[in-house]
N, C-alpha and C positions, 0 to 999 in steps of 0.2 A: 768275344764280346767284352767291353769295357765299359760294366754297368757305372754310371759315375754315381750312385747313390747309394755304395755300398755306408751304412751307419749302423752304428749300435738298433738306436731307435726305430728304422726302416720298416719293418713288419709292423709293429704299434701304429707306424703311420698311414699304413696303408689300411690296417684294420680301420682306423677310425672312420679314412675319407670314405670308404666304401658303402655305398649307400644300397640295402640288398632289395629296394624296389627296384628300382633304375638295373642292376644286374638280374634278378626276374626274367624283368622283360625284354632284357636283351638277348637273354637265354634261350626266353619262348620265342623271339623271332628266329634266333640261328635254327632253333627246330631241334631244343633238347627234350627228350621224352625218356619216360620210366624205361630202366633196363638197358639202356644204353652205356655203352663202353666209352667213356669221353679224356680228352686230354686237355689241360688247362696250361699252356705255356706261359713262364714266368710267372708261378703259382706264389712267390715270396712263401710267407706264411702260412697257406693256405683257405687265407679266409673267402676266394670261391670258390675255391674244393670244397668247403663244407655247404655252400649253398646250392652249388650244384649237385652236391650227395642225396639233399633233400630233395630234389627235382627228381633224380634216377631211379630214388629207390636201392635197398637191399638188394635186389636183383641187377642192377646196375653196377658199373665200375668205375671210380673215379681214378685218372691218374694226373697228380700232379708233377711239373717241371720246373725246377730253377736249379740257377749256377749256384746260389750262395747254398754251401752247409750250413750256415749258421741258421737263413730263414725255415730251411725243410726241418731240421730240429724243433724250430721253437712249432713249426707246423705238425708235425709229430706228436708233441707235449701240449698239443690243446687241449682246455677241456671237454671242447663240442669232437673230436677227433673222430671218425667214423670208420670199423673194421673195413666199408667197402672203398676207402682213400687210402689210395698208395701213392708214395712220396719219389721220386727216383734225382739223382743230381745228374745234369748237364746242361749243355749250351744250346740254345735255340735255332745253332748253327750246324748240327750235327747231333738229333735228338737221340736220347737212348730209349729206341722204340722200333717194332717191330714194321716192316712194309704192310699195309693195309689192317694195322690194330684197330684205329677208331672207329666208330659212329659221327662221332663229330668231335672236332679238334677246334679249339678257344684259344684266343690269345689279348688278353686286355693292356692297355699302357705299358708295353714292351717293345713294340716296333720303333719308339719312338727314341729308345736309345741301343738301336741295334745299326752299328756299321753297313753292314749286308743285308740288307731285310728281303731281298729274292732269296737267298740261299734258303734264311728263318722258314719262308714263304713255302720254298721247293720241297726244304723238309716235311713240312706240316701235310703237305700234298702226298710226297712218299706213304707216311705214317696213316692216310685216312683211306679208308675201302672206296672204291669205286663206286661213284652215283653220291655218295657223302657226304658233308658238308665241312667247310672250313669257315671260321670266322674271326676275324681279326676288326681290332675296336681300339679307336686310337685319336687323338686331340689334336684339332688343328688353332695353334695360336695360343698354347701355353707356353704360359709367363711372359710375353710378349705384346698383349692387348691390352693398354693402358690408354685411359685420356682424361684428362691433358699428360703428357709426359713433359717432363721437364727437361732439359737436352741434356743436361749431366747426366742423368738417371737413364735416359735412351740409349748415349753414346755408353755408358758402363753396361749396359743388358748387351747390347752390340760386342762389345769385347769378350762381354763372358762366352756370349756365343761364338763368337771366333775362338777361346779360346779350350771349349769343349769338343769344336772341330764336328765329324763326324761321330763321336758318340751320342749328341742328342741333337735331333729336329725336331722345334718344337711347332711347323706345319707337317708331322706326320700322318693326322689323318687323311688331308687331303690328295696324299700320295695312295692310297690302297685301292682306292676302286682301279685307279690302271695299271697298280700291281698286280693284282687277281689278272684282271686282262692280258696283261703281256705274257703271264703264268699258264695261261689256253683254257683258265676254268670255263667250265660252264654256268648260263644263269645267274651272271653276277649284279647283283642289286647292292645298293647302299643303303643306308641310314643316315639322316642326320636331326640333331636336337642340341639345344647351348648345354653346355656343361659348367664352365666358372661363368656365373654370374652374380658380380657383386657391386651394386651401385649403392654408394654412398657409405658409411663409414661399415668395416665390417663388424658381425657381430661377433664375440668371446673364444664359442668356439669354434668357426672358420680362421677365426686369428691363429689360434692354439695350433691349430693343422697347418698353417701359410708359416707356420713360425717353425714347426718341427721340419717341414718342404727346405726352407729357407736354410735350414741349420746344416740339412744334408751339403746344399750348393755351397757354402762358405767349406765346410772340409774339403769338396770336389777340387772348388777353386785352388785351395791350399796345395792341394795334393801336384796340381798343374802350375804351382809358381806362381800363384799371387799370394802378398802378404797376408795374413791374418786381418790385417786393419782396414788391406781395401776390399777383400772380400768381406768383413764385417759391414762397411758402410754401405755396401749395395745393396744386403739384407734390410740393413735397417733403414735405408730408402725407400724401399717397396713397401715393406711394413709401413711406412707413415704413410705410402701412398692409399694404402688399402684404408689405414684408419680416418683419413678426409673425408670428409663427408658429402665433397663437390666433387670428386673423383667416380669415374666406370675404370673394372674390371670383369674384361670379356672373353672365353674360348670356346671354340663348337665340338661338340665329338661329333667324329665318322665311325659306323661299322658298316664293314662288307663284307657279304658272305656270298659262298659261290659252291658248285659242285666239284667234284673230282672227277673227269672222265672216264669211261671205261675203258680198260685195260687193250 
């Protein structure tokens, strides 16, 4: 996996966008209940390990997964940290997890910068007990739904995107329901509901989050060979575009969830 957003700030960012009504209830659809043994792929930080900890209960088990040492540390060293969150490092591609551990296996804004996302997918299948559930939740149309765009600003999102290749699609969610499909789940349902919606200038602190987002993609960019100057102006094109007040910005999330068959 070549997460492109690895940053200092990364974990901060994600704590902040994390809106823990909207995770709730995405929770209580996938069918998370007290006492259950759960895995949270691409846990960064841990900030839905601690929400879903609250769901499980003390009797329950939470286990967290990511690549980066650095986010399971600072996820580690939280203050809300809960004896029943265990932390482990590895790749969404080859999970460090037992064949049939979970209750229910979670994966949020992760598929969407994963190369392979059947493997991520086959994995999480391995990893969950027979009759169980899998859920994966994921944006279709980030950073990409602008209007009016202006064609400068269209053709450089374009490039960035070619230039990120396969580490991120930003129509991933719309690829998961016939992922679960092709995978032989069972009982596969979707969800859908908008996610970025921002018409007309944004407000202070959605800016503050669009600006830490943004700050990632300018190191990403750098990192793949574009200057500091022109990954800077693409940043701060979007930003102006978000601060107009004649302007939409628009993305939908998808989650699908499905069973495991039996053995």
């Amino acid at each position: 996996m070549n997460y492109i957003m690895h940053t200092p700030e990364e974990g901060l960012r994600v704590e902040r966008k994390t809106d823990r009504g909207l995770t709730i209830e995405q929770l209580e659809w996938a069918g998370i209940q007290q006492g259950m043994r759960v895995l949270d792929l691409g846990c960064a930080a841990g900030t839905t390990c601690r929400i879903m900890a609250d769901l499980v209960g003390e009797s329950g088990r939470i286990i967290g997964v990511d690549v980066s040492a650095r986010r399971l540390s600072e996820a580690k060293a939280h203050v809300s940290h809960r004896p029943w969150i265990e932390y482990r490092q590895g790749a969404a591609e080859k999970l460090p997890a037992a064949n049939a551990e979970f209750d229910l296996c979670w994966s949020r804004f992760l598929f969407e910068y994963l190369e392979e996302p059947a493997i991520a997918l086959a994995e999480m299948i391995r990893v969950t007990k027979p009759g169980a559930t899998v859920c994966v939740s994921d944006i279709d149309g980030n950073c990409i739904w602008h209007y009016p765009r202006e064609n400068e600003l269209d053709e450089e999102i374009q490039e960035a995107l070619h230039t990120f290749g396969r580490s991120f699609n930003p129509r991933a969610g719309l690829s998961l329901y016939t992922l679960f499909v092709d995978a032989g789940m069972r009982g596969v349902v979707a969800d859908l509901r908008p996610y970025h919606l921002i018409a007309g200038k944004i407000d202070p602190d959605r800016a503050a989050e669009w600006k830490m987002k943004l700050d990632g993609v300018v190191i990403a960019l750098q990192a793949r060979g574009w200057s500091e100057s022109r990954a800077s102006r693409l940043s701060a094109a979007l930003m102006s575009h978000l601060h107009n007040p004649r302007t939409l910005t628009y993305s939908a999330l998808f989650t699908v969830r499905g069973r495991v068959g039996e053995l």
